[in-house]
N, C-alpha and C positions, 0 to 999 in steps of 0.2 A: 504494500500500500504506500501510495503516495506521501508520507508525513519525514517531516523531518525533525532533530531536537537542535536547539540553539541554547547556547552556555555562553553569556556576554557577550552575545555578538558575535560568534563561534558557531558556525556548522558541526559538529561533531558526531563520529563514527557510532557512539557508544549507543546501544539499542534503548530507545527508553525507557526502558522497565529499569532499567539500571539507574536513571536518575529519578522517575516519576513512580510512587509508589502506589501499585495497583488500588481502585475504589473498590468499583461494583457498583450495583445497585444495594449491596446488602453491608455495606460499609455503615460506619458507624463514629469512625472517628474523623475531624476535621483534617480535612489537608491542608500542607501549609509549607508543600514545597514550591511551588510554583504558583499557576492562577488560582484565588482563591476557590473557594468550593460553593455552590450551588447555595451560601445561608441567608448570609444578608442581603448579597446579590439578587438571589429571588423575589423581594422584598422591593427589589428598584427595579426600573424599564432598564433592559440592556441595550446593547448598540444598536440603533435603529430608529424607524417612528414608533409610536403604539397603537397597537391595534387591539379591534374585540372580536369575539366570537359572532359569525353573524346567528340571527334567530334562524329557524327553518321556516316560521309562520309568520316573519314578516316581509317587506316590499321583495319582487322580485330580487334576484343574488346580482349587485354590479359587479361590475369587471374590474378584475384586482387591482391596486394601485401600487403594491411594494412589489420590487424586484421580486422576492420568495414566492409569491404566490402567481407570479405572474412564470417565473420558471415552471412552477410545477404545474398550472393551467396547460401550457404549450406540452410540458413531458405527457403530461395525461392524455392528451388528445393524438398520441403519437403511436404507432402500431408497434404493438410489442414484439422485440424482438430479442431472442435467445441469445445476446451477443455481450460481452464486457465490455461494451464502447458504448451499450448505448444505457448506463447509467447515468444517473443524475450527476451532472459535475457540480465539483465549487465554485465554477466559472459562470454557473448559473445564479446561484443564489448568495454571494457577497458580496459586499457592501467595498462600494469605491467610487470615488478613491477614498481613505482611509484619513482619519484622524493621526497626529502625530504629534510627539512633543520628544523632548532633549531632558538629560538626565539633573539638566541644571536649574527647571523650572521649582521654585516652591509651591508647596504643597497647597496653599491657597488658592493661588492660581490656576494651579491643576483643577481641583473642585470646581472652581467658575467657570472655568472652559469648559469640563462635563457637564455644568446644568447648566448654561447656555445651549450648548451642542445637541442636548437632552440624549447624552451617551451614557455607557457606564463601563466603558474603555477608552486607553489610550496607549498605540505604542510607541513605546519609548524608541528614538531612532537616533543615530550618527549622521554628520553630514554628507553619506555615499548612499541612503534612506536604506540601510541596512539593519535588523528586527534586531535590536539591545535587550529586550522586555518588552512586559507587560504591564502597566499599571492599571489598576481596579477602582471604582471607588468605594468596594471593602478597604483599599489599600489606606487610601486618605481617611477615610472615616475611622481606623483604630492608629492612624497618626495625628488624628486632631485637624480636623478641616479647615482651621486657622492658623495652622503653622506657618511659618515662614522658611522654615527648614526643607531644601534640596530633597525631590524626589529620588535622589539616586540613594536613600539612607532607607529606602521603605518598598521599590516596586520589584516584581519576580523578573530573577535577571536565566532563570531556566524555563524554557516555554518549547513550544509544539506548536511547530510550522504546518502549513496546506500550502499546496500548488493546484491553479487551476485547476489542473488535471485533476486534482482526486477527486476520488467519488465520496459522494455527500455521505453513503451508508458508512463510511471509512472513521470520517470527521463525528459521526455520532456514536460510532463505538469509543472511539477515544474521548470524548469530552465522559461517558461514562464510566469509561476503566479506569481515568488520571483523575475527575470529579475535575472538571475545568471547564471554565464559560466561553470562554474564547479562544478564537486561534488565527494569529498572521496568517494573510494567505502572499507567499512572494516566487517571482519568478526564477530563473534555471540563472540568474545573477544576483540572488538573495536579495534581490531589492524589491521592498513592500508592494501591492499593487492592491492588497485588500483584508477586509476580517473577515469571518464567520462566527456571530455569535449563538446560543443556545436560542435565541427569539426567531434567527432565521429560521431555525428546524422545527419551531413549536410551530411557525405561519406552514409550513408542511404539512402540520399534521391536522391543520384544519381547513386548508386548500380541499380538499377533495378526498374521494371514497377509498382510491385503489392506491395504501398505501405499500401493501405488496411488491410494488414493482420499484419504488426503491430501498427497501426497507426488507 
């Protein structure tokens, strides 16, 4: 599968299990190696607009407005075929171009750019827009939203890359085995080009019936 791990800014060989300590579904204890885990987070809108669930019994269903649902509308309507190419990519359903900040912004400012932005990611980048981290705003919020102290003392500097290419079923087993909200998505020159957060996958699962075919 398509995924890659990054260690400050670093492609590195080492298989992620080796740095990312497996979840589950049936986990129980907080992760706190890398992106925070599904707690507070759940509790705030992730990267993205916000959306609702439509009713079944009210006005006819309009035609989707976010990228995720508008990917999965086109895959659905698409004739199924028995092929590995023709799964759902990331290239369908990620958010770009992407949010970014520097490891030198304070923590304060970090917060106002995510509630301006109405995000609840940011990646940390270098000046070559190559993925350093991830910051959260779990991350800000248990350093004090009014700090003035450098993000670079508080965001995860070990994260789980996507490339276009991967397939979306790939991206959703990882965010459940690592317990992780997000993931850079960057090209075959490590340079950013997008995210994929847990809201993208959730507008999937309420796009439509035949979740089967990517899932």
């Amino acid at each position: 599968m398509a995924l890659y791990v990054y260690d400050h800014g670093y492609r590195i060989q080492t298989p992620k299990e080796g740095l990312f300590k497996p979840g589950g579904v049936n986990s129980l204890n907080r992760s706190r190696h890398a992106h925070r885990s599904a707690d507070v987070e759940d509790k705030l809108h992730a990267d993205g607009e916000k959306f609702t669930v439509p009713h079944k019994f009210d006005s006819p269903p309009k035609e989707p407005a976010d990228a995720a649902s508008k990917a999965y509308a086109a895959f659905a309507e698409e004739p199924e075929v028995d092929n590995e190419a023709a799964a759902l990519t990331v290239s369908r359903i990620m958010v770009a171009p992407v949010h970014t900040t520097t490891d030198a912004t304070p923590v304060i400012t970090a917060w106002k750019r995510m509630e301006s932005l109405e995000v609840s990611h940011l990646i940390v980048s270098n000046d070559g827009n190559m993925p350093m981290g991830l910051l959260s705003k779990t991350d800000l919020i248990e350093a004090g939203k009014d700090s003035i102290k450098p993000i670079t003392e508080i965001y995860s500097r070990k994260l789980i890359a996507a490339t276009p290419e991967t397939r979306v079923q790939d991206v959703a087993i990882s965010f459940i085995e690592n317990e992780i909200n997000a993931m850079p998505v960057v090209d075959d020159k490590d340079s950013i080009v997008g995210i994929v957060c847990r809201t993208d996958l959730l507008r999937l699962l309420v796009s439509g019936p035949h979740l089967e075919r990517w899932v």
